[in-house]
C-alpha positions, 0 to 999 in steps of 0.5 A, spaced: 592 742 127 587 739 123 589 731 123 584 729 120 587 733 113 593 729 114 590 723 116 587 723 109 593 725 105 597 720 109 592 715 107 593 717 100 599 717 099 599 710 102 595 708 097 598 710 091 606 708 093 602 700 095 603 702 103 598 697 107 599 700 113 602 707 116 601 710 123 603 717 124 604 722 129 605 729 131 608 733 135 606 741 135 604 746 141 606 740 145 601 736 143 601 730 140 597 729 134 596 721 131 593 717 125 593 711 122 591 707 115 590 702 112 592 694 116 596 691 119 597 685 115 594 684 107 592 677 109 588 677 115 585 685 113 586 689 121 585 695 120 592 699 123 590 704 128 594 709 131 595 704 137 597 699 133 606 697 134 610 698 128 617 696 128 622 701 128 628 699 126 635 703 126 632 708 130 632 704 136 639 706 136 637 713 138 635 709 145 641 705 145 645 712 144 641 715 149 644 709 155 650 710 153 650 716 154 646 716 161 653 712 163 657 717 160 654 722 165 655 717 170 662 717 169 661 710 169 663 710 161 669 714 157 667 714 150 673 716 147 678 710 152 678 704 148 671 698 148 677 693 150 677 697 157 670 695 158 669 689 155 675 685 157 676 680 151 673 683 146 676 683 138 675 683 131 679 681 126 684 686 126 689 687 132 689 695 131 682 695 131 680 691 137 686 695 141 684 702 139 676 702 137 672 707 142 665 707 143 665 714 140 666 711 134 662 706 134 656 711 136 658 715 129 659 710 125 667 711 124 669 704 127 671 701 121 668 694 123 664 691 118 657 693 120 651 688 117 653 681 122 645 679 123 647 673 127 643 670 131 645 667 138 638 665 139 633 667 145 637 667 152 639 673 156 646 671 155 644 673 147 650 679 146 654 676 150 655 671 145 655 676 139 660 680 141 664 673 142 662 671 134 665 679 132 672 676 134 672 673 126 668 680 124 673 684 119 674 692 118 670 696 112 675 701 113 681 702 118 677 706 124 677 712 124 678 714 117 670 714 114 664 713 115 660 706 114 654 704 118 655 699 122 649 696 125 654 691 129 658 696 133 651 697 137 650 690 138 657 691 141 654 697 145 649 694 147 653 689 151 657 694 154 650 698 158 649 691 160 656 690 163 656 697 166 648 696 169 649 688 170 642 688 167 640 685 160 639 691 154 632 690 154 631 691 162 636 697 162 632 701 157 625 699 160 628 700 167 632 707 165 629 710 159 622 707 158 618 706 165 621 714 168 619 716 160 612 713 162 611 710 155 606 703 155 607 701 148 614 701 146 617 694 147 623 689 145 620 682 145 615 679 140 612 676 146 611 682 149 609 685 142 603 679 141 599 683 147 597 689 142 596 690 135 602 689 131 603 690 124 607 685 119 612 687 114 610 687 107 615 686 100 616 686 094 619 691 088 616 698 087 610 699 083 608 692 085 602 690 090 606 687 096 606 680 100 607 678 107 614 678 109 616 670 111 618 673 118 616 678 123 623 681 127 631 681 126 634 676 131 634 679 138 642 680 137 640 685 133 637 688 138 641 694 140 641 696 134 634 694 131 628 691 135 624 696 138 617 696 136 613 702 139 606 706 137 608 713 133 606 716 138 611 714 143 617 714 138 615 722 139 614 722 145 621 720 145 623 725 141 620 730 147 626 728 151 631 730 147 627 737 145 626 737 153 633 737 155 633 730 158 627 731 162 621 726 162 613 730 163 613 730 170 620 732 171 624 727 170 631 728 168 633 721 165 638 724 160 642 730 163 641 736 157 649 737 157 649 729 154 643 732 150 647 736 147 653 732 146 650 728 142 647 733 137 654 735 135 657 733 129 662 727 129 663 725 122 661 728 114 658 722 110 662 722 103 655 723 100 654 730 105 654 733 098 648 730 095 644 728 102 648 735 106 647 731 113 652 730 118 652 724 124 652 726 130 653 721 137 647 716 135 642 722 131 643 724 124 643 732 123 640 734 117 642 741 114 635 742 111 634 750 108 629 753 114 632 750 120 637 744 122 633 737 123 635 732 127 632 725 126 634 718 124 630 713 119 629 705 121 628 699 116 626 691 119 624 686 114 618 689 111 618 696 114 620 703 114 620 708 120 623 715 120 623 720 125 625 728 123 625 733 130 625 740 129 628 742 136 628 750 134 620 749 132 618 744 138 616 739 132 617 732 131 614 728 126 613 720 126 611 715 121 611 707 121 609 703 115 609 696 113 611 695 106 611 699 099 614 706 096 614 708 104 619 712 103 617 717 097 610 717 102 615 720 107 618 725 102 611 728 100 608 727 107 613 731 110 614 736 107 608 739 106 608 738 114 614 740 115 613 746 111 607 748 115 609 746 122 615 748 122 617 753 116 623 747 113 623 745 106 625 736 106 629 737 100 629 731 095 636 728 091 635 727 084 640 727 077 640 733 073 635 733 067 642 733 063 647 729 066 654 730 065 659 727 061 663 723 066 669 717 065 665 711 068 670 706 067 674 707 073 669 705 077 668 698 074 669 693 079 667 689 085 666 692 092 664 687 098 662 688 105 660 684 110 653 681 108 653 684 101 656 685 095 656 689 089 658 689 083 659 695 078 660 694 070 659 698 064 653 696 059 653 700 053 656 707 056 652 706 062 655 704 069 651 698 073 650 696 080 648 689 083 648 689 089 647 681 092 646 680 101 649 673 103 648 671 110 641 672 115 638 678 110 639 674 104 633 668 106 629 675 105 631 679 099 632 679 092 638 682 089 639 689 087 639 691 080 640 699 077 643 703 073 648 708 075 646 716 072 652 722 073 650 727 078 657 731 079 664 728 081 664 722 083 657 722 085 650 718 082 644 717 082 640 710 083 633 707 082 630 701 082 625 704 078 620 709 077 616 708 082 623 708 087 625 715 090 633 716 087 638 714 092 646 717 091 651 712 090 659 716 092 666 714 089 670 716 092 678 715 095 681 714 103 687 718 105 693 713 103 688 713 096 685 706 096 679 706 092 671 707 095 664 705 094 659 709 098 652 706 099 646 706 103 650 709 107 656 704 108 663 704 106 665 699 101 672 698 099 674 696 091 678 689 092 678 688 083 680 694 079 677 696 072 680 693 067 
């Protein structure tokens, strides 16, 4: 592989989609390949390098999957018995939900449990424990099993349950089962083990615009489970190489049986949004059904910075990339297909509305559709639908609200923008089984509480 060509590509695509920052790795032919660009932070002007930490965001859900599922082939844990028998106490707001919610669900996104509760229980070991409690209030996007809706709380919630099973904290059950016996160095949960190395700041701002420093640096460590690891690409590859490995670690190691490894390749639930975006989920991965070969991967968002993750297990190909800030995303559509073709003979598809939209009665789905965290408002302006989407609670202290204009892609189903510098992102209506109208977005579920009028 000449990474020195990628490296260069890499640095123009940051430069064009403002990105400050961005550190890529490769795994092809069993070796693993590495760059970086660009710096770490706009202000202080370091330079990333390719041992520089990023966060990683919801791909750290992939690891918290990886230990349950180590339970599981412990026979320390059923995925399909209810979270109740592990966790005694444990409830949300509806009765089914806290009776009948199983870890199985809550790995695939089905639970239902409304999915964006960023409460911060503060620093101390005992900081799940009291998160878990705070759910008690924490309602339901859907009843369980009938969709899907992510749902970043249902790993906190998982998260607590490792802790119970192995009687450590999430961070030292991960260090001790996955991390030290993997033989990664750089991949941590703590800010104060993060300040030991080069780490990047996130970065906002709209697209096209040159972005500023975020206020914070992390999520709360209540998050973690779902969100907090911060790691070099490298060793997010390296991560990847277990599970193309069939659980083993380079020296042999078998830190995830390959029957579990497999398990958790296989199709849960199809998003409503499968049509435009043809992706399943699996038991913590998402399965891409990309032309060429299936792909499995998963995408991370912190506050100010992207991280995703694609593995062409059939290929023996993994790729990485963690940047702090900008279009990161369209950096990562052009940047992967190009590698993904040339490595790995797989084509990275691209939604986007058609040159001529079609005709679509938009009134029906005027209206408001609120989940835990954020709320979205659909109107119709001059023919046109509307959506403004608007958080509340921890993450509203770090964003702004969202303002787009809805274009006709088929049934039910449009494309999305904050504006031209932005990739186009499908918005799905769509009904339960007993009729109740939905909107999918960003990959949650949210039902209508005020009809059209």
């Amino acid at each position: 592989m000449d990474i020195d060509h990628w490296k260069n590509r890499l640095a123009e695509l940051c430069e064009e989609h403002r990105v400050p920052g961005a550190s890529l790795a490769v795994l092809v032919d069993g070796e693993i390949h590495e760059c970086a660009t660009g710096v770490l932070h706009v202000g202080t002007g370091v330079e990333a390098t390719t041992d520089s930490l990023f966060q990683i965001g919801s791909i750290t859900k992939l690891y918290t999957a990886t230990l349950i599922m180590q339970l599981v082939a412990e026979g320390r844990l059923d995925l399909d018995a209810p979270v109740a028998s592990v966790l005694p106490g444990f409830a949300v707001a509806d009765p089914v939900a806290t009776k009948t919610v199983t870890p199985r669900q809550l790995l695939s996104h089905t639970s239902g449990i409304d999915g964006d509760f960023f409460h911060d229980t503060g620093r101390g070991d005992d900081c799940l424990a009291v998160y878990v409690a705070a759910c008690a209030a924490l309602g339901q996007n859907h009843p369980p099993g009938v969709t899907m809706s992510y749902c970043n709380s249902g790993f906190s919630i998982l998260g607590r349950i490792v802790e119970v099973l192995t009687d450590q904290v999430w961070d030292v059950a991960l260090r001790e089962r996955i991390l030290t016996p993997l033989g990664v160095r750089s991949t941590m949960t703590l800010p104060e083990e993060a300040l030991r190395f080069r780490a990047a700041l996130g970065h906002l701002g709209e697209p096209g615009e040159d972005p500023v420093p975020a206020p914070v640096w992390n999520l709360a460590r209540s998050a973690g489970p779902a969100g907090t690891i911060t790691a070099t690409a490298a060793d997010v590859v390296r991560f990847a190489r277990l599970h193309m490995d069939g659980g083993r670690a380079p020296d042999g190691t078998v830190i995830l049986p390959a029957e579990q490894v497999a398990a958790m390749r296989e199709p849960q639930v199809s998003p409503p949004f499968r049509r435009a975006s043809h992706l399943d989920w699996g038991l913590g991965w998402i399965l891409y059904d990309w032309p060429g070969r299936r792909v499995i991967g998963h995408d991370g968002a912190t506050i100010g910075q992207k991280a995703v993750l694609r593995v062409v297990p059939e290929a023996g190909v993994a790729v990485a990339l963690l940047a702090n800030g900008g279009v990161a995303n369209e950096v990562y559509s052009r940047l992967f297909s190009e590698l993904l073709t040339e490595c790995a003979g797989v084509a990275v598809p691209r939604f986007a509305p058609p040159a001529e939209p079609p005709v679509v009665d938009i009134a029906q789905y005027v209206g408001c559709y609120p989940r835990e965290g954020f709320t979205v408002e659909v109107t119709e302006r001059d023919g046109v639908l509307h959506l403004r989407g608007v958080n509340s609670g921890e993450l509203a202290k770090v964003s702004t609200p969202l303002d787009m204009d809805l274009v006709p892609v088929g049934d039910g189903i449009f494309a999305a923008r904050r504006n031209e510098h932005d990739p186009w992102a499908p918005v799905v209506f769509y009904d339960l089984p007993d009729g109740s109208p939905y909107l999918h977005f960003g990959f949650r579920a949210a039902p209508r509480v005020s009809p059209s009028p």
